[in-house]
C-alpha positions in Angstrom: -39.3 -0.7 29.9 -39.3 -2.1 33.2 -35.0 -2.1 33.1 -35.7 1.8 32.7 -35.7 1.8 36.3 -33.7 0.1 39.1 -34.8 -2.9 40.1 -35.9 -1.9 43.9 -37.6 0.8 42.3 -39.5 -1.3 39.6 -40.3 -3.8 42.6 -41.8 -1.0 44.3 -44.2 0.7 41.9 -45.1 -3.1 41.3 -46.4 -3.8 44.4 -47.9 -0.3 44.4 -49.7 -0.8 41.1 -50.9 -4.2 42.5 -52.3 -2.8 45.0 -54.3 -0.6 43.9 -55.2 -3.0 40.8 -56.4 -5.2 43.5 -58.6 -2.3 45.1 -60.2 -1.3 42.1 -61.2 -5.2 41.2 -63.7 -5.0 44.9 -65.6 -2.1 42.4 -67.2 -3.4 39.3 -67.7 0.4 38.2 -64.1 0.9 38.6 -61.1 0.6 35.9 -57.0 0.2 36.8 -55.9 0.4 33.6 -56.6 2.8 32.1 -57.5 4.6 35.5 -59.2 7.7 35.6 -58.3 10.6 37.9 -61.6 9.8 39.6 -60.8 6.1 40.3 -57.1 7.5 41.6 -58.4 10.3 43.9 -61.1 7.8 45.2 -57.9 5.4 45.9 -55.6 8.1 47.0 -58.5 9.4 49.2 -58.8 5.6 50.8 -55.3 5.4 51.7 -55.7 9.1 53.3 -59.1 8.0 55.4 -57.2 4.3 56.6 -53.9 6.1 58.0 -51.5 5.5 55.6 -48.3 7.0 55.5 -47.3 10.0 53.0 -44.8 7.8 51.4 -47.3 4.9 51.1 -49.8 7.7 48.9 -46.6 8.7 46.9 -45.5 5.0 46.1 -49.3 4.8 44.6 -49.3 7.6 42.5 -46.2 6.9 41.0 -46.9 3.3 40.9 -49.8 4.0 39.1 -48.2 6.8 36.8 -45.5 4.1 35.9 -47.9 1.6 35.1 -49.9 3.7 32.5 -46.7 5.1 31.0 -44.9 1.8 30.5 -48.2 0.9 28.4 -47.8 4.0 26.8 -51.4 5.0 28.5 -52.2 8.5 29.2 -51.8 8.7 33.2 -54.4 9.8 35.4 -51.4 10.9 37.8 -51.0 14.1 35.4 -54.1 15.5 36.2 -54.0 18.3 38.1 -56.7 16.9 40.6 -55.1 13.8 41.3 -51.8 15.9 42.3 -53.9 18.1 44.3 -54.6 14.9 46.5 -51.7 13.9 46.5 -50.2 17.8 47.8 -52.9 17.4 50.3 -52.2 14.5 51.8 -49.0 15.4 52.6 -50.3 18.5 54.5 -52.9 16.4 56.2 -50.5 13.7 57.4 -47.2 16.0 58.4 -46.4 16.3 61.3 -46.7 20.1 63.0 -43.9 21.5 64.5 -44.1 22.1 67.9 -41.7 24.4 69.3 -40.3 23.8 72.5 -41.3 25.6 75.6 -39.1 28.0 77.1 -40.1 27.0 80.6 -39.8 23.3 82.2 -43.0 22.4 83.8 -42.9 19.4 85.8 
């Protein structure tokens, strides 16, 4: 299952997955596999609270998602709550256009 993606990729989601595997083992009350949407929006949320990049929450969730699915696990990342995290984190951490001004002010 892991050839079903290239090799960079399946690196990636690795080091994802072990990530949060490694967060969820500081939690006794906490499960990475399976993970529940709540243990994956509590993770997703920690990455959003500690300044991580967009891309760093979307390696996670598919990390995660990979994970379950190459284990043939139901995946917390198919809950609609967990993608609503994710949708919002990438409106919390984009950058707002800012036009230019029309005027030089020195």
């Amino acid at each position: 299952m892991i050839q079903a993606r290239a090799p960079a990729t399946a690196d990636k989601y690795s080091r994802a997955y072990n990530e949060f595997h490694l967060w969820v083992s500081r939690y006794d009350e906490l499960v990475s596999l399976p993970a529940s949407d709540f243990t994956v929006v509590l993770y997703l949320e920690y990455l959003l609270q500690n300044g991580s990049p967009y891309s760093r929450l979307e390696c996670a969730f598919y990390g995660i998602n990979w994970v379950h699915n190459m284990f043939g696990m139901h995946s917390p990342c198919a809950s609609p709550i967990v993608r609503n995290v994710l949708e919002a984190g990438k409106r919390v951490l984009a950058n707002p256009y800012q036009r230019k001004s029309r005027y030089h002010t020195t």
